[in-house]
Backbone bond lengths (Angstrom), bond angles and torsions (degrees), N, CA, C in turn:
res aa  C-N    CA-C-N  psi(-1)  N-CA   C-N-CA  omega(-1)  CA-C   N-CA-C  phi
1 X - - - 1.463 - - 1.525 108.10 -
2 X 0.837 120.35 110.55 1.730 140.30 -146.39 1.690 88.34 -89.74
3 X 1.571 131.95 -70.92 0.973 140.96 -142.02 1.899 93.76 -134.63
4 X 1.432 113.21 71.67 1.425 82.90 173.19 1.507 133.56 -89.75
5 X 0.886 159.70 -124.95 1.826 154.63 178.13 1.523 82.61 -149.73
6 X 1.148 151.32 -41.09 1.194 135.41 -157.16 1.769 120.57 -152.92
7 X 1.631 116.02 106.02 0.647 80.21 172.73 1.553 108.60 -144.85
8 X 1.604 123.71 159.76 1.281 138.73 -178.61 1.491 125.48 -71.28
9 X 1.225 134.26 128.37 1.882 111.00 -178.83 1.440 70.01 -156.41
10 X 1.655 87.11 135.84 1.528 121.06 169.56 1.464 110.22 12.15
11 X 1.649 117.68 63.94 1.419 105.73 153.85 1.627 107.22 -93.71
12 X 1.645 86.41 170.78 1.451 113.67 -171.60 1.114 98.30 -137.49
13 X 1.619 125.04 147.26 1.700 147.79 -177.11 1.176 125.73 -179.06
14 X 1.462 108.60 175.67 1.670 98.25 -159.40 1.544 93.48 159.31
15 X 1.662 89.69 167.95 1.786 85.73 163.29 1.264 119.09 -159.82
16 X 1.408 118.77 125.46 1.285 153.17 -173.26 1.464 105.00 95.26
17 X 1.384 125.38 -109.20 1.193 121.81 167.56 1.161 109.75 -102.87
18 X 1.415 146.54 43.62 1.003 142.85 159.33 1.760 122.05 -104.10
19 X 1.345 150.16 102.77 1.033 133.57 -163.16 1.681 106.91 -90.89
20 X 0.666 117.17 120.23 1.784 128.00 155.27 1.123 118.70 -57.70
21 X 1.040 107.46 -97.99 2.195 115.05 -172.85 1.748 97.48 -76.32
22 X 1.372 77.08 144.90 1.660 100.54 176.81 1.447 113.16 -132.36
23 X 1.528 119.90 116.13 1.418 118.66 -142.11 0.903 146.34 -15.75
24 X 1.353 117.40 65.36 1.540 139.54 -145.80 2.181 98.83 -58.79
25 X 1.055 128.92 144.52 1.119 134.21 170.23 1.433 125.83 -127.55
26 X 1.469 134.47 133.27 1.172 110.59 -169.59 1.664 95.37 179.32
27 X 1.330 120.47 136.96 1.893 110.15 170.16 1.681 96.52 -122.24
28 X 1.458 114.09 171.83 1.428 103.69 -175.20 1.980 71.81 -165.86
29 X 1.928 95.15 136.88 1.182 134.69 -151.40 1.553 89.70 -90.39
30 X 1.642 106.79 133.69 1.718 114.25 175.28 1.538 105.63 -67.93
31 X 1.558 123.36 147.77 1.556 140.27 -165.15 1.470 114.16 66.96
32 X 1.315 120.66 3.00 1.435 119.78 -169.91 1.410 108.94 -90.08
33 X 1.544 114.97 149.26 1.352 104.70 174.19 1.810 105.05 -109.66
34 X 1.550 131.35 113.65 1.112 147.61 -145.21 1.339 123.61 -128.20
35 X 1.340 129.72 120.21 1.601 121.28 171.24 1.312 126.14 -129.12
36 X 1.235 106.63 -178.20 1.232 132.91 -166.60 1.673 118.05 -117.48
37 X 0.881 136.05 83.48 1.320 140.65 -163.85 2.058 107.63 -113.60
38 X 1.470 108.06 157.98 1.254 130.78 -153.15 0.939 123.13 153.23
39 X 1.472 98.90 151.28 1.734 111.40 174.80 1.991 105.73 -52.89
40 X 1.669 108.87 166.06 1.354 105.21 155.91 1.870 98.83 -77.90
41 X 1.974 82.15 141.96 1.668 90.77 177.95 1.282 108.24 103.66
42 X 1.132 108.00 -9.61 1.708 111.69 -140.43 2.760 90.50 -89.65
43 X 1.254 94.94 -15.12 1.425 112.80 -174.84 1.421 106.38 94.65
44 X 1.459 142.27 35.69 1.409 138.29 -178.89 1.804 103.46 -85.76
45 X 0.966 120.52 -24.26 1.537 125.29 -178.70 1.177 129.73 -91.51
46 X 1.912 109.26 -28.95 1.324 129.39 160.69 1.825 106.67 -60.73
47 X 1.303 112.64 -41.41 1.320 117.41 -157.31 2.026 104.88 -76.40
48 X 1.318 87.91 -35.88 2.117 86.46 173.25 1.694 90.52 -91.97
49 X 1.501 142.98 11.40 1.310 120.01 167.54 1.505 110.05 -94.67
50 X 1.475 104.81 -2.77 1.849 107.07 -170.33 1.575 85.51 -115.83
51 X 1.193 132.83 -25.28 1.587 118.12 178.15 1.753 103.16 -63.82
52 X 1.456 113.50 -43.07 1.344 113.95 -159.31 1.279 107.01 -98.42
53 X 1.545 127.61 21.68 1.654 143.55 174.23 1.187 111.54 66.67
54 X 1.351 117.17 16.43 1.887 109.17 -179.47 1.663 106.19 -85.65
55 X 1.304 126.25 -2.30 0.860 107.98 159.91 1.952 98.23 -150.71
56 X 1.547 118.30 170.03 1.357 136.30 -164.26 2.115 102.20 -62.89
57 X 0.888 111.67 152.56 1.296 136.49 163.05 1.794 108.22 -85.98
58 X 1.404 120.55 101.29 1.730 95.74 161.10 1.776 111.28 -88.74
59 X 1.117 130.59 28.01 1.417 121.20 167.68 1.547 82.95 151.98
60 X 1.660 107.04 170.11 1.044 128.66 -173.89 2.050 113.90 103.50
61 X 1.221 92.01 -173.66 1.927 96.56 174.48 1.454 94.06 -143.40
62 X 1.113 119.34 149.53 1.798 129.74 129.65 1.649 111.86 -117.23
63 X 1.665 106.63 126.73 0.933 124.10 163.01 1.345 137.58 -91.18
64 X 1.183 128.81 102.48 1.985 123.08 -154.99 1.291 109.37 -108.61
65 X 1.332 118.38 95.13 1.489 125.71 176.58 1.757 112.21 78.02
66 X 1.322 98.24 26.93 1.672 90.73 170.82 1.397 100.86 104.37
67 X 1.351 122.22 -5.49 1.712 129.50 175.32 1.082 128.10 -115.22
68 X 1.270 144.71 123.62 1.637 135.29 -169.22 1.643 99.18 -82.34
69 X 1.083 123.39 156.04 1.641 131.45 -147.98 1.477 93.23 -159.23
70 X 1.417 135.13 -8.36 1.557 137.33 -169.26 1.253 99.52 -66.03
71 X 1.870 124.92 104.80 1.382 112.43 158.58 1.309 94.89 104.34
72 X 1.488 126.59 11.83 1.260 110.11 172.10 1.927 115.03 -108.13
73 X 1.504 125.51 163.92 1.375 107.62 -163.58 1.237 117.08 -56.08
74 X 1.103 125.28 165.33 1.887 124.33 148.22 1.524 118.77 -33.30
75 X 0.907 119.14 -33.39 1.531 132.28 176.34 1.002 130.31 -80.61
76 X 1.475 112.45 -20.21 1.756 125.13 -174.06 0.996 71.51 -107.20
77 X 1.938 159.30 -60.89 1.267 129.58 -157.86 1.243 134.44 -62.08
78 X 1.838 94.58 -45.61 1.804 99.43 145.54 1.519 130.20 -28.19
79 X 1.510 106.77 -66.76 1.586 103.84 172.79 0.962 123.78 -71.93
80 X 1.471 128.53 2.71 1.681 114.12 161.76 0.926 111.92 -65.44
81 X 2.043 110.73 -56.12 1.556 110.73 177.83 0.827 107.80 131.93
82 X 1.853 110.61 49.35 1.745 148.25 161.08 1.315 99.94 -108.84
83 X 1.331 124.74 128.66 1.472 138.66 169.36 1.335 99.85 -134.77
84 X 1.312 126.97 126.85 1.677 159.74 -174.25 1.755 104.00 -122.14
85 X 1.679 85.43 118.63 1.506 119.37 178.91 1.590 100.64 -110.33
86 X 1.467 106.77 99.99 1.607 109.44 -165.76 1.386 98.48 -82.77
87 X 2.101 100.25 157.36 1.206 74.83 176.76 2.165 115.07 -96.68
88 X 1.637 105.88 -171.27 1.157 107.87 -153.50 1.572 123.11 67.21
89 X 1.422 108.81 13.36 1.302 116.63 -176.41 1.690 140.21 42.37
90 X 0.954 105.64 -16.49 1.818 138.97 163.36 1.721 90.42 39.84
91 X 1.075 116.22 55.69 1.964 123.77 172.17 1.519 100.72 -65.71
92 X 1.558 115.63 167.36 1.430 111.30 -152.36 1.972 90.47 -100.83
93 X 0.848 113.73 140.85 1.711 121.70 -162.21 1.921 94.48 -95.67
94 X 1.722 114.93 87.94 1.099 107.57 -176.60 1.346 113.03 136.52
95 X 1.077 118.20 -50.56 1.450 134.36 158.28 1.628 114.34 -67.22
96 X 1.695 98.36 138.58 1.340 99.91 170.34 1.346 150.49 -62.43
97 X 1.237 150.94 155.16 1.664 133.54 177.10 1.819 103.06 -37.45
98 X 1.421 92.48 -61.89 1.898 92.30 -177.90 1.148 112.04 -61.94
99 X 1.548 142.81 -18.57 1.459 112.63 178.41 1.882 107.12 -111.55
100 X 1.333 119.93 10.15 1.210 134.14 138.93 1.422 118.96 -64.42
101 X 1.362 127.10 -42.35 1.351 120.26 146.47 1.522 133.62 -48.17
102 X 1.369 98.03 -66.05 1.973 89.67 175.59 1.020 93.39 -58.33
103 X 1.591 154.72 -42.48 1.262 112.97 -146.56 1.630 116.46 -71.26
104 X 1.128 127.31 36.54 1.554 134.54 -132.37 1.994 77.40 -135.69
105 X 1.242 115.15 -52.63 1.089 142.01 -153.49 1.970 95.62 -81.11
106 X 1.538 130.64 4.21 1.266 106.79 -133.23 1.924 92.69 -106.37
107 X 1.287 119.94 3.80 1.248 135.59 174.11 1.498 110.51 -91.65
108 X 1.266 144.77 -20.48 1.163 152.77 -137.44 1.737 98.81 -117.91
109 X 1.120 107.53 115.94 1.355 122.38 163.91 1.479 135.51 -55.66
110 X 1.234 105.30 -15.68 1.578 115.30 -177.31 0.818 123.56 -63.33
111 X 1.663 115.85 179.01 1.751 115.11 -179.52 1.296 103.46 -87.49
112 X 1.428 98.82 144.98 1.760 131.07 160.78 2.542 90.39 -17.03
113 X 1.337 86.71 -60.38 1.630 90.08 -162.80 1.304 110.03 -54.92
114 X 1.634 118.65 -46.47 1.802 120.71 -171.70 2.012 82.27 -74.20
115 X 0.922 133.72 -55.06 1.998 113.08 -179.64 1.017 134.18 -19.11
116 X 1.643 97.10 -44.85 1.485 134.27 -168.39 1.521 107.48 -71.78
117 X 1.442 96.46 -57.12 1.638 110.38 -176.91 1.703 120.61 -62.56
118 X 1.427 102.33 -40.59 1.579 104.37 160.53 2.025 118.81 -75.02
119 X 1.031 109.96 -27.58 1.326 105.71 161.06 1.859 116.90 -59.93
120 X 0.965 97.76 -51.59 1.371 102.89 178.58 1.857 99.15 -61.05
121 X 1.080 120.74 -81.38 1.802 113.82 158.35 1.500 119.71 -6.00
122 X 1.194 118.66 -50.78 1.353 117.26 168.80 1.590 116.12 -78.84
123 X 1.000 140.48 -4.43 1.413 151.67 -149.24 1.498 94.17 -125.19
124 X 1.497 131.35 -46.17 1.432 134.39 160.36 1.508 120.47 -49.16
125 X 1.337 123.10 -48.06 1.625 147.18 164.36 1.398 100.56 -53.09
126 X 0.739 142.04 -65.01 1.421 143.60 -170.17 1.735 120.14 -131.59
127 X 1.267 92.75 80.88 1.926 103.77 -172.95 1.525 110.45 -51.12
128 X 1.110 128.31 -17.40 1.669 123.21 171.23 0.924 136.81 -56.36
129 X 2.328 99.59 -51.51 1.396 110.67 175.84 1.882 101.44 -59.68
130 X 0.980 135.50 -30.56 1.602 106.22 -173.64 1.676 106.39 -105.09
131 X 1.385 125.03 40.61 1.190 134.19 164.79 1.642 106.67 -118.02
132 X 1.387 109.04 -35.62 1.284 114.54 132.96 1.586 155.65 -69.05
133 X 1.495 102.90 11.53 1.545 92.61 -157.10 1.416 129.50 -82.17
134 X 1.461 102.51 7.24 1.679 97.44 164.15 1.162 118.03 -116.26
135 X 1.673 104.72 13.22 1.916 97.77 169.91 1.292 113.35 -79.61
136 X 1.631 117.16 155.61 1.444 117.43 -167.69 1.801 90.36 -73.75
137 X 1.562 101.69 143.35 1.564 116.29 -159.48 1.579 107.60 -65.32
138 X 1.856 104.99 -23.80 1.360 101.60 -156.37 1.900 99.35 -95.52
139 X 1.367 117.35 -0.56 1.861 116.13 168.69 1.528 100.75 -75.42
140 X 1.452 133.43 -7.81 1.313 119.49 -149.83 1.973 97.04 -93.31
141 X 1.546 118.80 -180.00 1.377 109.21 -174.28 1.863 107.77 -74.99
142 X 1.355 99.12 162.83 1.447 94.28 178.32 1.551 118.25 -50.97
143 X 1.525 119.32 -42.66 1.631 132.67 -173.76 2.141 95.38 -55.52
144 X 1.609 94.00 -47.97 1.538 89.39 -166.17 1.481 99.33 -76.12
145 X 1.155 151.16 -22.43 1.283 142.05 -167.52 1.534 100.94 -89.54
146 X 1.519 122.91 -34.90 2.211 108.89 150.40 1.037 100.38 -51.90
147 X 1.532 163.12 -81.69 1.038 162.58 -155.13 1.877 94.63 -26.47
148 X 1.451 94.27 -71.12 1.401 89.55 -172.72 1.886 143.08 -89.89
149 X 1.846 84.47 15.31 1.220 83.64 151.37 1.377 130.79 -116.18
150 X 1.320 119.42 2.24 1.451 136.41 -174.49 2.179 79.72 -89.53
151 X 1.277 120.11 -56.63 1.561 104.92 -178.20 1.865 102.14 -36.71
152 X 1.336 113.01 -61.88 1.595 125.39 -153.39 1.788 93.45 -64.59
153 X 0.880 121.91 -6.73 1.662 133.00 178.25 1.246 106.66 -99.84
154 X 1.477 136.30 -44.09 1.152 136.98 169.98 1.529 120.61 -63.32
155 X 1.453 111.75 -42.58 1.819 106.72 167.74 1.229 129.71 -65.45
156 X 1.731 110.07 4.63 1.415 101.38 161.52 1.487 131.92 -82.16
157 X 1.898 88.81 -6.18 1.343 76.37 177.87 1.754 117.23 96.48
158 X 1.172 107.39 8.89 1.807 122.39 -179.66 1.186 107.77 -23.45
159 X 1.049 116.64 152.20 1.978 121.89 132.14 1.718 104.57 -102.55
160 X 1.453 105.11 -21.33 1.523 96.66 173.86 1.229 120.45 -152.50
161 X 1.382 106.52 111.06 1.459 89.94 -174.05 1.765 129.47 -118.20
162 X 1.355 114.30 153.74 1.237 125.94 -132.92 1.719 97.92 -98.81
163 X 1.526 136.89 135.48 1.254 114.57 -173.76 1.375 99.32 -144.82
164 X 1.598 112.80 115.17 2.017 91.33 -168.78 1.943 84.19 -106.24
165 X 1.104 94.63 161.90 1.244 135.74 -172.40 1.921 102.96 14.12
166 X 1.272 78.36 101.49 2.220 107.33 -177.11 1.536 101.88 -37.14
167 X 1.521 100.64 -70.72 1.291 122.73 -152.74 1.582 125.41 -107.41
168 X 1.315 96.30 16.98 1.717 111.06 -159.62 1.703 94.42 -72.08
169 X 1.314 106.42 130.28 1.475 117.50 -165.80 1.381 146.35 27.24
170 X 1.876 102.07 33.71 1.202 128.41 166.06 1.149 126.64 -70.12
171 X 1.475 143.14 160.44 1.099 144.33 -146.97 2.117 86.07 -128.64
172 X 1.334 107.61 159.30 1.824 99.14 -152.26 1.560 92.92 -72.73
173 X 1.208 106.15 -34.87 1.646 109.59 -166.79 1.678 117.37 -50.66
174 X 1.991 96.81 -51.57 1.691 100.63 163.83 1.560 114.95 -64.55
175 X 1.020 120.99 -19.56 1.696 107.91 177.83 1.610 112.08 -72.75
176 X 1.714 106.27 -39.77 1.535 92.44 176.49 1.492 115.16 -83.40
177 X 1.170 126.40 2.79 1.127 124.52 157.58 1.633 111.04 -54.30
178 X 1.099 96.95 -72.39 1.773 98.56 -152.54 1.822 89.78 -71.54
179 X 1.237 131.89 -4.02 1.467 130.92 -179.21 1.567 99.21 -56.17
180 X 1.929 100.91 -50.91 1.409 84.98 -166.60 1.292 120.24 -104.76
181 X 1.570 117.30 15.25 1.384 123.16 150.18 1.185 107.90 -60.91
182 X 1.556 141.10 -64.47 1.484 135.51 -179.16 1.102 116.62 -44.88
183 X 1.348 122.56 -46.17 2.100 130.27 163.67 1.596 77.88 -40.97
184 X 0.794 143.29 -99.59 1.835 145.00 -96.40 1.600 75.20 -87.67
185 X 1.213 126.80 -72.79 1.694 119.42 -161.36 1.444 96.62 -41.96
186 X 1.234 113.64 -73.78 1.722 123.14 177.44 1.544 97.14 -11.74
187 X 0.984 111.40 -82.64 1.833 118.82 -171.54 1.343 117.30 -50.30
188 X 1.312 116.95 -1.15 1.319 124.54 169.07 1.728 128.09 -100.10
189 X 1.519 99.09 4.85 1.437 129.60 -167.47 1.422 111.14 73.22
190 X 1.390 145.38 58.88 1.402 140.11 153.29 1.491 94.95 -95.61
191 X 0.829 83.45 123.87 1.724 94.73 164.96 1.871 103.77 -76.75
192 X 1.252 100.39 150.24 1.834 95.43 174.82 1.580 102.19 -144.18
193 X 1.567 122.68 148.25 1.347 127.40 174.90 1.567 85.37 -134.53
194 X 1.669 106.02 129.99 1.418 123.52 174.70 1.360 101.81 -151.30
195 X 1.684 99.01 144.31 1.624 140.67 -159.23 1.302 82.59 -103.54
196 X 1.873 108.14 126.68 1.393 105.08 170.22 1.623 95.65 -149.32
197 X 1.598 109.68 153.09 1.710 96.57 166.47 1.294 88.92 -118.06
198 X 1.194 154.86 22.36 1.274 162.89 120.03 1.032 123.01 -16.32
199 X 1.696 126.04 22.59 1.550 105.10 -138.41 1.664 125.63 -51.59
200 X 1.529 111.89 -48.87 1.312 120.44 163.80 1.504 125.82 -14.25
201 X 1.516 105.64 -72.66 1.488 110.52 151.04 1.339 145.48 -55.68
202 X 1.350 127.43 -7.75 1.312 152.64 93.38 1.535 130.30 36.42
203 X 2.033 82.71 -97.59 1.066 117.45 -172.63 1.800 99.78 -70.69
204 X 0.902 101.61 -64.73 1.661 114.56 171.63 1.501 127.82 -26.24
205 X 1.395 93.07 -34.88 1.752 96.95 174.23 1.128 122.94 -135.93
206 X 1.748 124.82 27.36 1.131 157.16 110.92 1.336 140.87 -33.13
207 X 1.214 135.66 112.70 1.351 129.00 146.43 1.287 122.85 -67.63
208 X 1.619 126.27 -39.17 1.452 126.19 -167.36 1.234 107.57 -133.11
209 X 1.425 134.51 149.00 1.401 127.39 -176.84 1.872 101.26 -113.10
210 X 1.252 90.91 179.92 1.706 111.87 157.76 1.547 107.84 -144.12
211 X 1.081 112.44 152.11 1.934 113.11 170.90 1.433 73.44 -135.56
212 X 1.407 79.93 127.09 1.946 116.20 154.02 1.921 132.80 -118.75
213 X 1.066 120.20 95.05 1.256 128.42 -153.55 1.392 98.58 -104.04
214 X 1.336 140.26 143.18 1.453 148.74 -177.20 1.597 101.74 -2.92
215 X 1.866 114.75 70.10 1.009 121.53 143.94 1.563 100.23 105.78
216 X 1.197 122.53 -26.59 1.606 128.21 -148.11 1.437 86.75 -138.38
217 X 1.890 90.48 134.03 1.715 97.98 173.72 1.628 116.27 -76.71
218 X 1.298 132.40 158.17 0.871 148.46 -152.01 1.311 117.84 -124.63
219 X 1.294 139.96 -56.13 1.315 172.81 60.57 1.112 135.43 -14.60
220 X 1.392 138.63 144.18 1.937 148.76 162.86 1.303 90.66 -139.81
221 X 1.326 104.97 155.19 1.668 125.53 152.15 1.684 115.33 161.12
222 X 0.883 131.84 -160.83 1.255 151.95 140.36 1.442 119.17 -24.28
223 X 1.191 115.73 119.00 1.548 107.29 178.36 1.237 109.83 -57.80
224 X 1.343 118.30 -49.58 1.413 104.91 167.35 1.128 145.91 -47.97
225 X 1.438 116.04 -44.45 1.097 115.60 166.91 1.527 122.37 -70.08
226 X 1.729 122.09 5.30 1.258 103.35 -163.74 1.458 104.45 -120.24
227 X 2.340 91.76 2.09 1.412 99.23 166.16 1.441 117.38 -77.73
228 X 1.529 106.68 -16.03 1.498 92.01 175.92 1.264 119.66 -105.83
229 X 1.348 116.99 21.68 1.678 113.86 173.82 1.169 126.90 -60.56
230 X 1.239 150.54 135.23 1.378 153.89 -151.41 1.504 84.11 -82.81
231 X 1.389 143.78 -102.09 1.604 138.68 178.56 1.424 116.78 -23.36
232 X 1.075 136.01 -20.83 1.532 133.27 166.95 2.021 115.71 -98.00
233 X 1.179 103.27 -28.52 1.613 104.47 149.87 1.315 144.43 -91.12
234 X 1.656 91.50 14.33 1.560 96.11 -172.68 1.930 81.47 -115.01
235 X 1.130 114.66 -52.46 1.925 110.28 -160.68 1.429 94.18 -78.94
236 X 1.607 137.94 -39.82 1.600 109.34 -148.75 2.127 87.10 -134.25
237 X 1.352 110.15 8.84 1.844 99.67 169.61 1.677 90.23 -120.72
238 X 1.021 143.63 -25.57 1.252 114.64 -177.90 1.426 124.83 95.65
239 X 1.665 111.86 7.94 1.147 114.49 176.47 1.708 108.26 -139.97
């Protein structure tokens, strides 16, 4: 990987006295769509909560586009051009779909009109959120409320954006929904890194994997190739 957009070397995290990742290593290629797969427990959620500064680094680097970013706020990671789609989606309880959207938008200098125009962009991607857009975001179904936080992630404006767990208690129909919203952004050059224990679904809307096993990677490669690994088709495909 000649030029990657992102890459990991020997971090370490955790919290309090407990450590999680153990110098986790890993780069992942700009325009690619890329994951992270594991057991629950396994540290896949800790690992995009220390990329995206919500929680401390005890050693290691991440480098984002040619810049080290280790230890810098949530806000400077935002403005590099990391956007984090938490999981359970944490939508604002009260606020509408549309102003759960701008608030996505709330770092960005632009005019009122280019806001507008990516709101509307997000409203094309997913025709609900603006058939919905003044219901409070958090009455809407679980599938439609990813919709609208992967939108409120998209108006920042990414170079990469971060998605922990895709499909976590989705129903199949909302997963292929937003599958081929991520194809279509993807094809528009966003690069995306998403946390899935889904692996299947995963693999499926992946080019490159990671396996992360009690903290420590395990495997990288090719989705393909990591669909046919004998240790990755025996613990997380089932055959």
């Amino acid at each position: 990987m000649s030029d990657p957009l992102l890459q990991v070397k020997n971090i370490k995290a955790g919290y309090g006295e407990i450590q999680v990742l153990w110098d986790v290593n890993f780069s992942i290629e700009k325009g690619a769509i890329s994951c992270i797969v594991g057991s629950n427990g396994a540290g896949k959620t800790t690992l995009l909560r220390a990329l995206s500064g919500l929680i401390p680094t005890r050693g290691g680097e991440f480098i984002f586009d040619g810049i080290p970013i280790t230890g810098l706020s949530t806000k400077k990671i935002l403005q590099a051009g990391i956007a984090h789609v938490p999981e359970a989606r944490r939508l604002f309880k009260g606020l509408s779909v549309r102003d759960n959207l701008l608030l996505g938008a709330y770092l960005r200098k632009d005019s009122r009109l280019e806001i507008n125009h990516d709101l509307e962009w997000i409203y094309s991607l997913f025709p609900i959120l603006s058939e919905r857009s003044s219901q409070d975001a958090t009455t809407m179904s679980g599938g439609e409320q990813q919709m609208c936080a992967i939108g409120r992630g998209l108006m920042a404006r990414p170079k990469l954006l971060l998605i922990d767990e895709l499909s976590l208690g989705l129903a199949p129909r909302a997963v292929e929904k937003l599958t081929e919203a991520l194809l279509a952004i993807n094809q528009q050059g966003l690069s995306i890194l998403l946390v899935e224990q889904d692996v299947m679904t995963a693999f499926d809307l992946s080019s490159y994997g990671v396996v992360i096993e009690t903290g420590k990677v395990t495997l990288t490669g090719s989705t393909a190739y990591l669909s046919e690994e004998p240790r990755v088709r025996e613990a997380y495909l089932g055959v």
